[in-house]
N, C-alpha and C positions, 0 to 999 in steps of 0.2 A: 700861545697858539698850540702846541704840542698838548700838553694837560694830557689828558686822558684817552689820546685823539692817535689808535698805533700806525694810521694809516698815514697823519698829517709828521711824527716820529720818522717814519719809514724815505716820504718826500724830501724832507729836511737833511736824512743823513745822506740822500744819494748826490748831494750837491756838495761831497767833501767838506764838508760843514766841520772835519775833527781838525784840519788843518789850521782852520780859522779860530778854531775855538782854543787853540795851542797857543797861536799868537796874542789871544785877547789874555789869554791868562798871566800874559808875560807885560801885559801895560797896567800899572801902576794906578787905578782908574776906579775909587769904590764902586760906584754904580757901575761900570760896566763889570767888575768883577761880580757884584751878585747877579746881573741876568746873567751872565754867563755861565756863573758856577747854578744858577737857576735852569738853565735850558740844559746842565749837565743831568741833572738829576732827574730829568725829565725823560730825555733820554738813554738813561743808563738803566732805566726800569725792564729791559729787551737784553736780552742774553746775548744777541747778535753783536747789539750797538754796542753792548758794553766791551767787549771785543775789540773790534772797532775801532773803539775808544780807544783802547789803551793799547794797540799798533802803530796807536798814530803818537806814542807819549804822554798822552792825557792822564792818566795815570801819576805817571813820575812827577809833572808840571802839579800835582792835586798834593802830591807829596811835599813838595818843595813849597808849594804856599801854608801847608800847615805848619811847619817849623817857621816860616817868615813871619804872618801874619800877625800882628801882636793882640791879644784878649783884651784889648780895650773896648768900652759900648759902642763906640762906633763901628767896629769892626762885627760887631756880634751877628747882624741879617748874613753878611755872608760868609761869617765862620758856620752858622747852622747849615748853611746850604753845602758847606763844602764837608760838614760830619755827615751828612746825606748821602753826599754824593759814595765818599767813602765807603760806607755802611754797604751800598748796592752792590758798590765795587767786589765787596766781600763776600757775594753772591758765588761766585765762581772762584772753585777751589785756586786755579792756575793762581788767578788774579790776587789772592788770598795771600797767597804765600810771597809773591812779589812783595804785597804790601806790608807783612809782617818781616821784612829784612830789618836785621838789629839796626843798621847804620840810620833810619829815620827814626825811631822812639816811637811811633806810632800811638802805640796805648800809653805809655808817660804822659806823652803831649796831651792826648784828650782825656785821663783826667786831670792834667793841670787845667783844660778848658772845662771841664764840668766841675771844678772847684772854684773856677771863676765864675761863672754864668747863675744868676738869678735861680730862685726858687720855683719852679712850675712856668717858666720861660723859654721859647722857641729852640734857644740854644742848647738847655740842657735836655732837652726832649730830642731832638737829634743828638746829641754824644753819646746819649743815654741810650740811641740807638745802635749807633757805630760799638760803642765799645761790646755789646749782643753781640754783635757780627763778626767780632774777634773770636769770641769763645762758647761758639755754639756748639761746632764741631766737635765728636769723637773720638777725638785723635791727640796726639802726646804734645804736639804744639797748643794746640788749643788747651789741653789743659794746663800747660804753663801759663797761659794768658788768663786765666780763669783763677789764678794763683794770686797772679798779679790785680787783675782788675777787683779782684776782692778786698783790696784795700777801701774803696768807695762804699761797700757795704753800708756800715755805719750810717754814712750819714743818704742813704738812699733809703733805707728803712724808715728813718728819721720822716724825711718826707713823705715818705707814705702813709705814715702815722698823721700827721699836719693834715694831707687830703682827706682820710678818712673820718679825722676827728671835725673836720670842717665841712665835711657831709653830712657828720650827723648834728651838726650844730645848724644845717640850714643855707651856709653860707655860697654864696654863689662861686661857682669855679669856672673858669676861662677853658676854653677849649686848651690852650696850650698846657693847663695845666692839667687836663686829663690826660693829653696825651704824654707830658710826663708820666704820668702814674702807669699810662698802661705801660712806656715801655720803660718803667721800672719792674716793675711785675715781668716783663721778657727776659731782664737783666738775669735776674734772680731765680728766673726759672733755670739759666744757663750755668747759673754759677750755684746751685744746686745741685750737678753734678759729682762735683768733688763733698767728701763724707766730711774735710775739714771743716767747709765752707758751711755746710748744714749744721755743724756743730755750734759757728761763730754765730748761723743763724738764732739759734735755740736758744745761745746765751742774749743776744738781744732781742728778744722777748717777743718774735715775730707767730706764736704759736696764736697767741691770743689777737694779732694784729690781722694776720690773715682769714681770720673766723671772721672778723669785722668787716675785711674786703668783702668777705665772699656773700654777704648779704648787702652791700652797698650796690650803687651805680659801679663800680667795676666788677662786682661777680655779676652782674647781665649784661657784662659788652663779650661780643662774639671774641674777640683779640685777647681777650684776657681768662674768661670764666674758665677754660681747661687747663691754662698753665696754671691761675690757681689751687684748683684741683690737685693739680699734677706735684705741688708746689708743699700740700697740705700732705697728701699722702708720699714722699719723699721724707716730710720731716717726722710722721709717726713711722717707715720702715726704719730711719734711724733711731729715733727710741725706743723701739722695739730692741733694735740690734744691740743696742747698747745696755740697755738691762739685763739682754746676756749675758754679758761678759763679765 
């Protein structure tokens, strides 16, 4: 009912709705865990609610079922929902830095979940998101995180490679596995920042890959065609630089 609806959003939270959604989080219940952690992320899209939210401990309860939760397929509808949820969370610096406290592993945990989760599947398309949302930021934590999540590189390359060769071969792709791709393309635009990380890039051979992107179905989606861009010319300043030296 919420969807896209900020007025039907707005209704729903003035009825203490964070109180109740605290308690659900805390019942043992698959299905009611994904509409719940579903109607989070719905409204966690609101700077306000996300607030809100996480006054009322939503938050912390979002923490604690990601250490819980075990990566098995059953569990995977609402582990995507709750790298969502996370991901938005990480909108607001406050909320950011909560969520980056050592004592939850936060980025550990989701890439042990995007090492688990399917190839171009709902779940790794949200982690793939959240873990963006660690290390987009300009700042000294963020690029620790951007240190770390750089470990995934590899093998998110990988798959990008897999899409694009499977584009030009014809072969039908799922929406989910688009949106893998695009926010792998976010991932990598963030972790482009550090000059190491452009370096690992260059050794795997992403020079010739992103040329490939940028004329496929992702160099014309609006979400993606400028980070590319941005992504291409990042990796010739560093070869530039480096042939300086």
């Amino acid at each position: 009912m919420a969807g896209n609806h900020e007025l039907v959003r707005d209704i729903i939270m003035s009825f203490n709705i964070a109180t109740l959604i605290v308690e659900h989080l805390q019942i043992r219940d698959d299905d009611l865990l994904f509409y719940t952690l579903a109607l989070i992320s719905n409204l966690s899209k609101v700077q306000a609610h996300r607030e809100a939210l996480c006054r009322c401990q939503v938050v912390d309860q979002l923490l604690l079922l990601l250490l819980m939760v075990p990566a098995m397929p059953s569990k995977h509808k609402a582990l995507s929902e709750l790298a969502s949820c996370l991901g938005q969370f990480c909108n607001d610096m406050d909320i950011w830095v909560r969520i980056c406290n050592d004592k939850y592993n936060v980025a550990e945990r989701l890439i042990e979940l995007l090492m688990a989760a399917s190839l171009g599947g709902r779940l790794r398309a949200r982690v793939l998101y959240a873990l963006r949302q660690f290390c987009f930021r300009a700042n000294a934590e963020a690029a620790q995180y951007r240190e770390l999540i750089g470990r995934v590189m590899p093998a998110v390359i990988e798959e990008l490679r897999g899409v694009v060769e499977g584009e030009e071969l014809q072969s039908k792709r799922t929406d989910d596995a688009m949106d893998c791709a695009a926010n792998a393309i976010l991932l990598l635009s963030s972790l482009s920042l550090s000059n190491t990380l452009v370096d690992e890039m260059l050794d795997l051979g992403v020079k010739d890959l992103f040329a490939r992107m940028r004329v496929s179905r992702l160099g014309s989606m609006d979400l993606t065609r400028e980070r590319l861009d941005g992504l291409g010319q990042r990796i010739r300043d560093r070869e530039a630089g480096l042939s300086q030296t």
